[in-house]
PASEBA-1860 file (N, C-alpha, C; in nm, 3 decimals):
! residues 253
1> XXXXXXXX> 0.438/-2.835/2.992/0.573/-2.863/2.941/0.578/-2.999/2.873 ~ 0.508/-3.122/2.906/0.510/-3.240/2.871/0.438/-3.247/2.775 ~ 0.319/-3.161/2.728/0.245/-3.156/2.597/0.346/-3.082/2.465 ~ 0.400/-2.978/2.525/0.481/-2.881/2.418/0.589/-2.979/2.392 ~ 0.660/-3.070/2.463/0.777/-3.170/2.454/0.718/-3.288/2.299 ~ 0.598/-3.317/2.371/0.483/-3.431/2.291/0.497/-3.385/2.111 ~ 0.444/-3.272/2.161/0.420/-3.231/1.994/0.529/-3.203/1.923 ~ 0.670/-3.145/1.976/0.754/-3.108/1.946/0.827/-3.233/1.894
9> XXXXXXXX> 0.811/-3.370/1.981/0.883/-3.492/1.891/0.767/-3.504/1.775 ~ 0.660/-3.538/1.813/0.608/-3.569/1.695/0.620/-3.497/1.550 ~ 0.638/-3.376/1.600/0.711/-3.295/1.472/0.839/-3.347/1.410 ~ 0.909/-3.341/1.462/1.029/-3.371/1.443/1.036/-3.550/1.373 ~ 0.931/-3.639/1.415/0.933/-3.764/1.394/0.850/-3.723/1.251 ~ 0.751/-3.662/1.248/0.734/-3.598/1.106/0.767/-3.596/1.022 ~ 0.856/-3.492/1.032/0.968/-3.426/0.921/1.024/-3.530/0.885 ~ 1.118/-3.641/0.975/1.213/-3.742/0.936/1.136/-3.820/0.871
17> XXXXXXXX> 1.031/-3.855/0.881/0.923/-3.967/0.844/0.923/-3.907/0.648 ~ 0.904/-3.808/0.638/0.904/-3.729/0.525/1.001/-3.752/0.475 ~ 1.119/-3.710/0.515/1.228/-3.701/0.400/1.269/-3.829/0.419 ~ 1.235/-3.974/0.519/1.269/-4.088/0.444/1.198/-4.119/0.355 ~ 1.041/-4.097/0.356/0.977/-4.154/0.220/1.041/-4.087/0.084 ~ 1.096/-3.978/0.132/1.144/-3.862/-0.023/1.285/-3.932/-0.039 ~ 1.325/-3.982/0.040/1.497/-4.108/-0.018/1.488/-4.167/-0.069 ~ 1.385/-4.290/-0.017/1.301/-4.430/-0.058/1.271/-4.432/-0.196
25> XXXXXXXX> 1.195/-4.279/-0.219/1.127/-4.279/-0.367/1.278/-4.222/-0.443 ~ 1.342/-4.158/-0.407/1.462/-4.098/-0.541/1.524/-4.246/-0.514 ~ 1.559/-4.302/-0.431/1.649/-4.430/-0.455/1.598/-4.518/-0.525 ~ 1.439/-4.546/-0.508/1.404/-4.622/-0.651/1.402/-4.594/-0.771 ~ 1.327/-4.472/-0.787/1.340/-4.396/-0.896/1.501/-4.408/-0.984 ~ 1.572/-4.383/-0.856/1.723/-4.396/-0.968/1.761/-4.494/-0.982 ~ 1.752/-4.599/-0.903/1.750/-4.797/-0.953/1.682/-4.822/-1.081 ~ 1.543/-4.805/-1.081/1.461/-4.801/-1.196/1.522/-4.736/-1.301
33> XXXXXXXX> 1.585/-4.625/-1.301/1.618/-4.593/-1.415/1.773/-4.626/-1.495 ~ 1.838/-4.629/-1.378/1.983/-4.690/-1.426/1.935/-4.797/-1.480 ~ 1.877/-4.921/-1.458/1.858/-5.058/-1.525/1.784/-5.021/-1.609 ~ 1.657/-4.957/-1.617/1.535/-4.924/-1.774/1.619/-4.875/-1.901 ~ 1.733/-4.788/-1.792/1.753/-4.706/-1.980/1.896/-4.683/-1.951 ~ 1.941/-4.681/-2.053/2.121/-4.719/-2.128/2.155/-4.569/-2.062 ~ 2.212/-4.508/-1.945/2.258/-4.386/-1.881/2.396/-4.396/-1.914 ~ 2.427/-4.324/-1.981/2.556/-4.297/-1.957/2.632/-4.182/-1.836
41> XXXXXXXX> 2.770/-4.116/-1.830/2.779/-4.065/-1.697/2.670/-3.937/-1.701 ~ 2.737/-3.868/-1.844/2.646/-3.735/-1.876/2.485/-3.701/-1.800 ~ 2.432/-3.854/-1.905/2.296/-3.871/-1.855/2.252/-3.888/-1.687 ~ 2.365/-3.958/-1.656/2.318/-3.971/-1.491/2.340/-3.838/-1.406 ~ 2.421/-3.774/-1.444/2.489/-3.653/-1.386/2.312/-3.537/-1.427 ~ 2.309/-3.539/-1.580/2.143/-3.481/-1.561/2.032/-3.541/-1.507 ~ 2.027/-3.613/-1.533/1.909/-3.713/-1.410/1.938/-3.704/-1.303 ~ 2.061/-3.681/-1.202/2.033/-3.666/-1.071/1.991/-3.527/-1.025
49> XXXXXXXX> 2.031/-3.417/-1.139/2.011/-3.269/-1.146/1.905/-3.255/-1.180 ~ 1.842/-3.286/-1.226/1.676/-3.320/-1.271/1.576/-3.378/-1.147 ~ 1.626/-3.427/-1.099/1.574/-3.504/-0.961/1.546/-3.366/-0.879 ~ 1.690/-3.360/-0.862/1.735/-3.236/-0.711/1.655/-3.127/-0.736 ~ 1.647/-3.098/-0.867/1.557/-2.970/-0.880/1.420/-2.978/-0.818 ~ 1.388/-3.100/-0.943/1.207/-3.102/-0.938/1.189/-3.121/-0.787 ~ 1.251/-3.207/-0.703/1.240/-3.226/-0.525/1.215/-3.107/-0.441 ~ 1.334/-3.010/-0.514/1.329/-2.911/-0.439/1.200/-2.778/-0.479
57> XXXXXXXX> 1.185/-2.768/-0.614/1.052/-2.729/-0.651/0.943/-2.761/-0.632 ~ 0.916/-2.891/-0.575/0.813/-2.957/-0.511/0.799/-2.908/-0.338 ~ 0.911/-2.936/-0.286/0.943/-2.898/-0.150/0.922/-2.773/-0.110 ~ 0.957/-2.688/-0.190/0.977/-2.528/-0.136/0.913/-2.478/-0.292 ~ 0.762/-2.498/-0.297/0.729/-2.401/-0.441/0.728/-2.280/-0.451 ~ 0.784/-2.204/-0.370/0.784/-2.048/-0.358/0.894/-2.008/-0.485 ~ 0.994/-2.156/-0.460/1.128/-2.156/-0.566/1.057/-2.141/-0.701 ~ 0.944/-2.259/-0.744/0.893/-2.261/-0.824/0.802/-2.091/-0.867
65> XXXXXXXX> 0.793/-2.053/-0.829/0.722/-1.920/-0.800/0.807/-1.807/-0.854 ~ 0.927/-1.792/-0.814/1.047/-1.735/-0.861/1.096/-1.754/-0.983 ~ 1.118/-1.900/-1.017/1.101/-1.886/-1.146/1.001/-1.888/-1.259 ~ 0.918/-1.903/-1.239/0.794/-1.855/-1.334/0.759/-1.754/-1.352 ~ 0.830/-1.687/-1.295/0.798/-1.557/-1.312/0.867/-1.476/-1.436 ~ 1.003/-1.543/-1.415/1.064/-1.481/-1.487/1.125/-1.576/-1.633 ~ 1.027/-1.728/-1.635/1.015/-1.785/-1.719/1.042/-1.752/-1.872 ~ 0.945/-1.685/-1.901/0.885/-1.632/-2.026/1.042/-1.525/-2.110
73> XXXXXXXX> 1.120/-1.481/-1.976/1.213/-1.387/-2.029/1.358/-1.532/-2.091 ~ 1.333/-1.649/-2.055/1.447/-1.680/-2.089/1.383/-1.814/-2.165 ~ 1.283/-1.903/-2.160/1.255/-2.030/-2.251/1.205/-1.985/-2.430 ~ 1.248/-1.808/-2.466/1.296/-1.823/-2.569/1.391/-1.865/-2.658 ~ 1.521/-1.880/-2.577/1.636/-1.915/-2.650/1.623/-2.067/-2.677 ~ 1.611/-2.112/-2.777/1.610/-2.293/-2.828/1.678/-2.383/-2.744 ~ 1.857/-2.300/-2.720/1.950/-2.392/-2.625/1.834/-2.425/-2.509 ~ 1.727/-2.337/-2.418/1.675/-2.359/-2.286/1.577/-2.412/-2.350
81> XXXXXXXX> 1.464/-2.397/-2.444/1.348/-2.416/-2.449/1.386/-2.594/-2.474 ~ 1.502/-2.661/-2.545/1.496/-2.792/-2.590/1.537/-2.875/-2.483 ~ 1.527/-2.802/-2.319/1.585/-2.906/-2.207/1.436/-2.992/-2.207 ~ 1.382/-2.913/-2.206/1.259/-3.015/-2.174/1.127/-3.031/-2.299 ~ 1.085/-3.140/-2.285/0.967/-3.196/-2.409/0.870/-3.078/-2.438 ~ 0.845/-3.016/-2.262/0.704/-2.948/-2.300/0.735/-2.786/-2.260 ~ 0.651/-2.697/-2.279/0.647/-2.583/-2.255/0.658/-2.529/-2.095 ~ 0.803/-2.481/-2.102/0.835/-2.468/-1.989/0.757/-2.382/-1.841
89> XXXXXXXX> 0.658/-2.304/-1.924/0.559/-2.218/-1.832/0.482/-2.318/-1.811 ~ 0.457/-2.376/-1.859/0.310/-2.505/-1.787/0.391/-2.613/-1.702 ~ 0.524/-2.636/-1.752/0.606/-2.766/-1.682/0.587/-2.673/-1.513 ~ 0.621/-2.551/-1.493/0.632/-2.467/-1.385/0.527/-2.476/-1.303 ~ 0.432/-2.426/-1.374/0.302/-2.414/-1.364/0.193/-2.543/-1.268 ~ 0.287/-2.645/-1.312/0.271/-2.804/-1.268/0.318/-2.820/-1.118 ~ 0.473/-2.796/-1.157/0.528/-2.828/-0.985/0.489/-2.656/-0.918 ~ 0.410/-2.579/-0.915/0.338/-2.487/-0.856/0.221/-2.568/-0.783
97> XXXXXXXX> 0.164/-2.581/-0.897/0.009/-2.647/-0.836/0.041/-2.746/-0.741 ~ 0.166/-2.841/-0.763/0.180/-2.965/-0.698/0.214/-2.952/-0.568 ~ 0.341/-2.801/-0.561/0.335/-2.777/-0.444/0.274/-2.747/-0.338 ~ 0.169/-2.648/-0.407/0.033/-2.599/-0.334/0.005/-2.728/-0.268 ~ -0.066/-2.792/-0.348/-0.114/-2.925/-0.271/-0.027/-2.994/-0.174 ~ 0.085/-3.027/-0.213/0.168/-3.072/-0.087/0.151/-2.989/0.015 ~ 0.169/-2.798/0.012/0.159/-2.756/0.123/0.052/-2.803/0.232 ~ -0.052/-2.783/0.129/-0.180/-2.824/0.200/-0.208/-2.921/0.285
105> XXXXXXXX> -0.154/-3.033/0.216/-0.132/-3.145/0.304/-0.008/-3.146/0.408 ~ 0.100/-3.056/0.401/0.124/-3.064/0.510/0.127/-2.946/0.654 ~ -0.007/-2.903/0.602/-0.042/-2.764/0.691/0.027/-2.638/0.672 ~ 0.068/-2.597/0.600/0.157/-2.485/0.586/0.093/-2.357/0.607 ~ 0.136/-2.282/0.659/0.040/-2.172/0.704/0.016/-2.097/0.550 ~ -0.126/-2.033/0.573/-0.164/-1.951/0.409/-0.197/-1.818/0.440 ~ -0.198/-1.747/0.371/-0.268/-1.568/0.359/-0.403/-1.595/0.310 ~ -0.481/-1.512/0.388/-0.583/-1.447/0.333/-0.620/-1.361/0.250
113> XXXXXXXX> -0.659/-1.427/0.124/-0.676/-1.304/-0.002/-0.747/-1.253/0.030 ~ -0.747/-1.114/-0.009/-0.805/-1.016/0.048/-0.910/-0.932/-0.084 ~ -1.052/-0.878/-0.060/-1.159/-0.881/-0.101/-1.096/-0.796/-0.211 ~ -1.010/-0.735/-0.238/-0.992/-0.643/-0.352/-0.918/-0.701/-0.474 ~ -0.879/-0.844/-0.420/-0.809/-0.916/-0.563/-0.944/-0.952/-0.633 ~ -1.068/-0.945/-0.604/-1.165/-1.010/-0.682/-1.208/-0.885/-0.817 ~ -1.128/-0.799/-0.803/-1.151/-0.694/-0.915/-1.077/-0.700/-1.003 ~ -1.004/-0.867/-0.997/-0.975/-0.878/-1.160/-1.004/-0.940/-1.205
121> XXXXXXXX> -1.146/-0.988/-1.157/-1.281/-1.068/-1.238/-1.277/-0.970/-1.361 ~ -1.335/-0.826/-1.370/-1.360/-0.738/-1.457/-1.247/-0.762/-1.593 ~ -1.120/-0.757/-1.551/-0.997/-0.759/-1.630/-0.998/-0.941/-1.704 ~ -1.050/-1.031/-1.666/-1.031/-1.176/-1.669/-1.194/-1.193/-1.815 ~ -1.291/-1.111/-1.772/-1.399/-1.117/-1.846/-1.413/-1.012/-1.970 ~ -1.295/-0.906/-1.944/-1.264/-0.831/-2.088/-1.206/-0.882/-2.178 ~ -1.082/-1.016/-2.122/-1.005/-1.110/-2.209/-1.100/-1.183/-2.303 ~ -1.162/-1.290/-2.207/-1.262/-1.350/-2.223/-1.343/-1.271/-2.357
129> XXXXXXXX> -1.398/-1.194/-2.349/-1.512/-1.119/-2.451/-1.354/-1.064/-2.592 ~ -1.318/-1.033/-2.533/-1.155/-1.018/-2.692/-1.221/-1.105/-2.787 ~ -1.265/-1.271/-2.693/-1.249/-1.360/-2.794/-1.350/-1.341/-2.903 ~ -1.465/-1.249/-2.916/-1.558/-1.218/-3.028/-1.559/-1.109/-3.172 ~ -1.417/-1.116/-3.119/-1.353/-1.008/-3.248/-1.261/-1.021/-3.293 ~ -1.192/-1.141/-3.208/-1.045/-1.196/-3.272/-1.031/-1.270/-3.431 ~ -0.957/-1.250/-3.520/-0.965/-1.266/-3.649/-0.972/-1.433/-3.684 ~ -0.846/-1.462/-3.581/-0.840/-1.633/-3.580/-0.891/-1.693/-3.447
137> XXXXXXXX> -1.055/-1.760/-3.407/-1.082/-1.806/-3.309/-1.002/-1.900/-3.265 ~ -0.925/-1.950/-3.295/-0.845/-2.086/-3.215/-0.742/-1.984/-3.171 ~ -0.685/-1.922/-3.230/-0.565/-1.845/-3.193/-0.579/-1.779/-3.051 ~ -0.672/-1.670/-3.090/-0.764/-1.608/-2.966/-0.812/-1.694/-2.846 ~ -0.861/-1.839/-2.894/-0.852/-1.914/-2.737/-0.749/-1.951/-2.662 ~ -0.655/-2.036/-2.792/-0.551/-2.042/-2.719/-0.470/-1.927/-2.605 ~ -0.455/-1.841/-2.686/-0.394/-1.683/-2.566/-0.473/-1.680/-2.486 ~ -0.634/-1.659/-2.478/-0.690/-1.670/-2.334/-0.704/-1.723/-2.262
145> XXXXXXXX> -0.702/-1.877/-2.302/-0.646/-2.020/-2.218/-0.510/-1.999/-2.121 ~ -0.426/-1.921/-2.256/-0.266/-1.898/-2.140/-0.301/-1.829/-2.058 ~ -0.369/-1.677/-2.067/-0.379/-1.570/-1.986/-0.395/-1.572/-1.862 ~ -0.574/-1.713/-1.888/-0.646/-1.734/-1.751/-0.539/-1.808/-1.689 ~ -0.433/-1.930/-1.748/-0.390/-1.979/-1.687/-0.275/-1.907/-1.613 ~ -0.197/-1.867/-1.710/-0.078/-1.789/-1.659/-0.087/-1.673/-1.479 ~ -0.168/-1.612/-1.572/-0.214/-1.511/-1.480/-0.269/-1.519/-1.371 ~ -0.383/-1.638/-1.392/-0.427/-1.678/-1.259/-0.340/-1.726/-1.125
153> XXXXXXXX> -0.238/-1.806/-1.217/-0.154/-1.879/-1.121/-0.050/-1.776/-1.035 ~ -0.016/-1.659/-1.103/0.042/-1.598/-1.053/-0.016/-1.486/-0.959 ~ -0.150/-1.462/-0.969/-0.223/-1.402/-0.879/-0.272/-1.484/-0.719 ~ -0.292/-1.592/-0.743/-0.327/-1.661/-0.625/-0.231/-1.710/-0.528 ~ -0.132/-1.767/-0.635/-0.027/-1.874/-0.554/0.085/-1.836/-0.490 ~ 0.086/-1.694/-0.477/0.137/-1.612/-0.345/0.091/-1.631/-0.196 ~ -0.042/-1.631/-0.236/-0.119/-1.655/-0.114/-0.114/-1.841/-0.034 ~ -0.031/-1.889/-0.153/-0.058/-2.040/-0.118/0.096/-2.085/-0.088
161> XXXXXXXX> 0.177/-2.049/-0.097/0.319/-2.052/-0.072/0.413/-1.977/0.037 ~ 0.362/-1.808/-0.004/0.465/-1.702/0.053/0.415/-1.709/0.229 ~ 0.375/-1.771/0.300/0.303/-1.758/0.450/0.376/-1.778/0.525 ~ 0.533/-1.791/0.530/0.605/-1.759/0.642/0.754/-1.629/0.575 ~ 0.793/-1.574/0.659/0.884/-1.525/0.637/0.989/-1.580/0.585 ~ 1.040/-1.708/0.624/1.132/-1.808/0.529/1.094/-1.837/0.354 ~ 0.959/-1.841/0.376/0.920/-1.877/0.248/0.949/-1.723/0.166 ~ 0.925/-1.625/0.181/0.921/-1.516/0.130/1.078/-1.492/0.076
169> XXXXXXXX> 1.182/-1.491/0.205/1.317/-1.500/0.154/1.404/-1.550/0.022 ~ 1.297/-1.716/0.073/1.356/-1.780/-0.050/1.299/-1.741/-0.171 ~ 1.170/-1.702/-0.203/1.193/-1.671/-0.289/1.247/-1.573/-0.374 ~ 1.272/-1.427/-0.278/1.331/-1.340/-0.332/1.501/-1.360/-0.366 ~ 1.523/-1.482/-0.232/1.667/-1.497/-0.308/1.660/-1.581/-0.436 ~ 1.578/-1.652/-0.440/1.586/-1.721/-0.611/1.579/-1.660/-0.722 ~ 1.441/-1.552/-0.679/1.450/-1.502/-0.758/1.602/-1.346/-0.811 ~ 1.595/-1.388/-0.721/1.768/-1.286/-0.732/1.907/-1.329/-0.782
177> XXXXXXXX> 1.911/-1.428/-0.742/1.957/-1.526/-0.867/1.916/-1.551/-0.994 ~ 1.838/-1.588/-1.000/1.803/-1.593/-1.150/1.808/-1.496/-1.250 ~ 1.764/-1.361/-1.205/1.733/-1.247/-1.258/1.896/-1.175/-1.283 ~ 2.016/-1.194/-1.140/2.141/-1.196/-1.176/2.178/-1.242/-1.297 ~ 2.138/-1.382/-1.303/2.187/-1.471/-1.406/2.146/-1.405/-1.604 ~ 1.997/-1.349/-1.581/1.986/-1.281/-1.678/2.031/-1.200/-1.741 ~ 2.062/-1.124/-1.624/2.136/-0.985/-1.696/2.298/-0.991/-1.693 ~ 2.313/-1.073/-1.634/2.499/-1.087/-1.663/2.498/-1.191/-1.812
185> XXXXXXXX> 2.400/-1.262/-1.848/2.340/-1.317/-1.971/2.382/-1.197/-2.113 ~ 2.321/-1.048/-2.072/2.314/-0.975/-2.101/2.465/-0.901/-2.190 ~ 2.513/-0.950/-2.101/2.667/-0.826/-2.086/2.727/-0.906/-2.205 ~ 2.675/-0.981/-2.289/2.760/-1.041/-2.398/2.769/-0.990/-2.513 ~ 2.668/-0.900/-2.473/2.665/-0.786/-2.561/2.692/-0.657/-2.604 ~ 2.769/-0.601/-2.491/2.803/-0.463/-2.467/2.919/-0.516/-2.567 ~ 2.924/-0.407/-2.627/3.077/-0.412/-2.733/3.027/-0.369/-2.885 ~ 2.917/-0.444/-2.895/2.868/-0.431/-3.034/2.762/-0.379/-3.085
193> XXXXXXXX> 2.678/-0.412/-3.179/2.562/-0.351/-3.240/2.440/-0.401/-3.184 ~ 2.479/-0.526/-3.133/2.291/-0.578/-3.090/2.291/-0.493/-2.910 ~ 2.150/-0.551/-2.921/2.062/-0.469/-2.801/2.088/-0.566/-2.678 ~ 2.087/-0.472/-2.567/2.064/-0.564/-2.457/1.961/-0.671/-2.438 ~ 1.973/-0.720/-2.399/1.812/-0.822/-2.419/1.868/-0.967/-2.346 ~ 1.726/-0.985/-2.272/1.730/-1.129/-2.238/1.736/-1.256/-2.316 ~ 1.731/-1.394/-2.287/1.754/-1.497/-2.383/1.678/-1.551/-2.475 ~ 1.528/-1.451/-2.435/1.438/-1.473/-2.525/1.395/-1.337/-2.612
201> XXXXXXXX> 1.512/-1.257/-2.600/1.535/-1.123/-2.702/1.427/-1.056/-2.663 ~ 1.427/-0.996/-2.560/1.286/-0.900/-2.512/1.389/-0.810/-2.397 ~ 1.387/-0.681/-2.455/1.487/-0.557/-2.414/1.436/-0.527/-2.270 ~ 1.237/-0.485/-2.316/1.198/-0.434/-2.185/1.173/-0.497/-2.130 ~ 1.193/-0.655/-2.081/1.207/-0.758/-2.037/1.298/-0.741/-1.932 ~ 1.379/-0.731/-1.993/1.585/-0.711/-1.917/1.596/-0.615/-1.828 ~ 1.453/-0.493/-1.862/1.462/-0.339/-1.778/1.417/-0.365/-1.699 ~ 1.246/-0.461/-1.678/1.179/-0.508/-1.540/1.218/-0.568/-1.473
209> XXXXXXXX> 1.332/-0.687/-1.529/1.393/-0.747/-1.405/1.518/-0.651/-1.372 ~ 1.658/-0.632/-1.393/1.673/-0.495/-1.337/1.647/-0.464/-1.242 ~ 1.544/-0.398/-1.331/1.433/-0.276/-1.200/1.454/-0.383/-1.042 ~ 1.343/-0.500/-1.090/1.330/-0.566/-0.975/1.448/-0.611/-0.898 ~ 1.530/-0.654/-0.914/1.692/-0.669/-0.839/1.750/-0.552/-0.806 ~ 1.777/-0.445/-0.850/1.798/-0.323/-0.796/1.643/-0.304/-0.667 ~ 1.551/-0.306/-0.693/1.509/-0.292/-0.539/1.510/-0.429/-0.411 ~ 1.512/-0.538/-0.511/1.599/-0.612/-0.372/1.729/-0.585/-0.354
217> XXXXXXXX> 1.764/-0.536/-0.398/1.956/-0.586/-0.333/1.902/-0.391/-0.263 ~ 1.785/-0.300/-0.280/1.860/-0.223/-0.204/1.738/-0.228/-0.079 ~ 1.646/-0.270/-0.093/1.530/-0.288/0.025/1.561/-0.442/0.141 ~ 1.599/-0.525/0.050/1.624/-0.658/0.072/1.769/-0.742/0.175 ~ 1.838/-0.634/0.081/1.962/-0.734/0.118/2.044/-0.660/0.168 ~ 2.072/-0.478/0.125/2.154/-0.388/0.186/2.139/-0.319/0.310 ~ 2.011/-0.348/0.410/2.000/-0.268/0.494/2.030/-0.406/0.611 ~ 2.075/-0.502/0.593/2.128/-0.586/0.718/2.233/-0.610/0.676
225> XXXXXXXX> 2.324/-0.540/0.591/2.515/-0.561/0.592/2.588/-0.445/0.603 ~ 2.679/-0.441/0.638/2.788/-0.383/0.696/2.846/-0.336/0.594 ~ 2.863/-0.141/0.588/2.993/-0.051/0.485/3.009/-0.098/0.433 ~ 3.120/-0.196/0.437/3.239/-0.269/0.384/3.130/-0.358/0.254 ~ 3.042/-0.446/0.351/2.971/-0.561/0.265/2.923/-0.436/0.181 ~ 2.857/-0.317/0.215/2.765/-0.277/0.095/2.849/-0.259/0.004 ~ 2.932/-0.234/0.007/3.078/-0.129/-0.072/3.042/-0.241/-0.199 ~ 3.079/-0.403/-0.167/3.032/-0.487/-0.268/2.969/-0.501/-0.369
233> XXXXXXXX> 2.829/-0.468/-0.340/2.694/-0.463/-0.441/2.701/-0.316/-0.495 ~ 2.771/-0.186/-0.478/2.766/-0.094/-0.551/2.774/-0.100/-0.708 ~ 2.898/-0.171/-0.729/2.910/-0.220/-0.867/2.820/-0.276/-0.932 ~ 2.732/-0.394/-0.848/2.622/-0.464/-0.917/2.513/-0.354/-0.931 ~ 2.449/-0.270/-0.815/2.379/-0.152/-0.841/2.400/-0.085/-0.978 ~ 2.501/0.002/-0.990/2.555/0.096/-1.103/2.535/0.017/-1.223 ~ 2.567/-0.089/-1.255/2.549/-0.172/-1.354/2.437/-0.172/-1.417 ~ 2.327/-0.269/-1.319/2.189/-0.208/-1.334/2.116/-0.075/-1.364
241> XXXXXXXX> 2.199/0.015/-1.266/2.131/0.120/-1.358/2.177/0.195/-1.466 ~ 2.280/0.163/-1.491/2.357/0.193/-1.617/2.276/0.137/-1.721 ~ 2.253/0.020/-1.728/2.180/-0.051/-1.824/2.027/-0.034/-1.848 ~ 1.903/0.026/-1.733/1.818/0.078/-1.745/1.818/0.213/-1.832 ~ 1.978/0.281/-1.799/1.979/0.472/-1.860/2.012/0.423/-1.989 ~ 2.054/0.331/-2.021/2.097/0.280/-2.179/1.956/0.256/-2.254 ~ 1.863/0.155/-2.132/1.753/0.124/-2.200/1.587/0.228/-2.230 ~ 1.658/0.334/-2.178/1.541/0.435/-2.171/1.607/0.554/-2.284
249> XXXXX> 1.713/0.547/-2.287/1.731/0.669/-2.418/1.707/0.566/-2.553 ~ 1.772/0.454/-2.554/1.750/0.379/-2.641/1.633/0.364/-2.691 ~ 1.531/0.305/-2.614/1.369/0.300/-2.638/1.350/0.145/-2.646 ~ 1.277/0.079/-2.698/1.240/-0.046/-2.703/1.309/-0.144/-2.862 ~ 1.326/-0.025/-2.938/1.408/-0.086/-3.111/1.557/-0.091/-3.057
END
């Protein structure tokens, strides 16, 4: 009992030990920057939102995970792509890796990949060989540079994040949010001539996520609420699939 007590403060003296160094550093950080550079309220109001994010994408990269995923469907539109300097799949891609490593360092439990993900060596070395027939060699590296990168990251870093049941949650609720956020993005369009489509104008884009929120809200989120609560999400259901039966007679033009 006196050992389980032991470890249990030291945990706890841990954690606090942690999120004072994570105060320490945003409180300088935002000293430093109020005096370095001319903030006005606007600016401070995004700089502290800029903070809170990246903290929390650092903290919990599963978040980060969630959205990279579904990256690519929305840092087409200019309004999103011009929040930030650099390409928003690698900015992701960054506080992924970073998180990993934090996990690491602070023990976070991991999954064991398992011997059958190594069979997309085969798929990784067909890319790879593309590159000897591609018309423009720089072009062709560049895309396989993304591929390995893209792809890789999203194949592994499940295994480096998702290892508790909390972690898994969050990310399906982020990502359930976000993917909400897309397709109600969407509805600005019902009325007229253009196509459904996400913010980076990709139709069957709009159908996979969809898809994917219609099976969380009905695997995920509807089988621990109550009649009444489900009665709620019916509308959001029907919606979704209203908009899939639109996007399958329609076709992809």
């Amino acid at each position: 009992m006196y050992l389980e007590n032991e470890i249990s403060l030291r945990m706890k003296v841990g954690a606090s030990s942690l999120w004072s160094i994570a105060i320490l550093v945003a409180s300088v950080a935002a000293g430093f920057s109020f005096l370095a550079f001319d903030l006005t309220a606007r600016r401070s109001a995004l700089f502290c939102l800029a903070v809170l994010l990246g903290t929390s994408l650092l903290l919990y990269p599963e978040l980060a995970l969630a959205l990279y995923v579904v990256v690519g469907d929305v840092k087409g539109d200019d309004r999103v792509a011009a929040l930030l300097p650099w390409d928003m799949t690698l900015a992701l891609g960054g506080f992924l890796v970073a998180g990993i490593i934090l996990n690491l360092l602070r023990k976070k439990p991991m999954i064991a990949m398992p011997s059958v993900y190594f069979l997309f060596i085969p798929l990784l070395v067909i890319m790879v060989a593309s590159l000897t027939y591609t018309p423009i060699f720089d072009a062709g590296l560049e895309k396989t540079g993304r591929f390995l990168s893209v792809t890789g990251i999203v194949i592994v870093a499940p295994f480096f994040v998702l290892g508790t049941p909390q972690a898994m949650k969050r990310f399906l609720y982020g990502f359930a949010i976000v993917a909400l956020a897309i397709c109600g993005y969407s509805l600005g369009a019902l009325g007229g001539s253009e196509r459904l489509v996400t913010p980076s104008s990709n139709t069957i884009g709009l159908g996979h996520i969809a898809c994917c929120l219609i099976l969380i809200i009905l695997f995920g989120v509807m089988p621990h609420l109550r009649f009444l609560q489900r009665m709620l999400l019916y509308p959001i259901l029907a919606s979704r699939l209203c908009r899939l039966s639109g996007q399958v007679h329609a076709g992809p033009w």
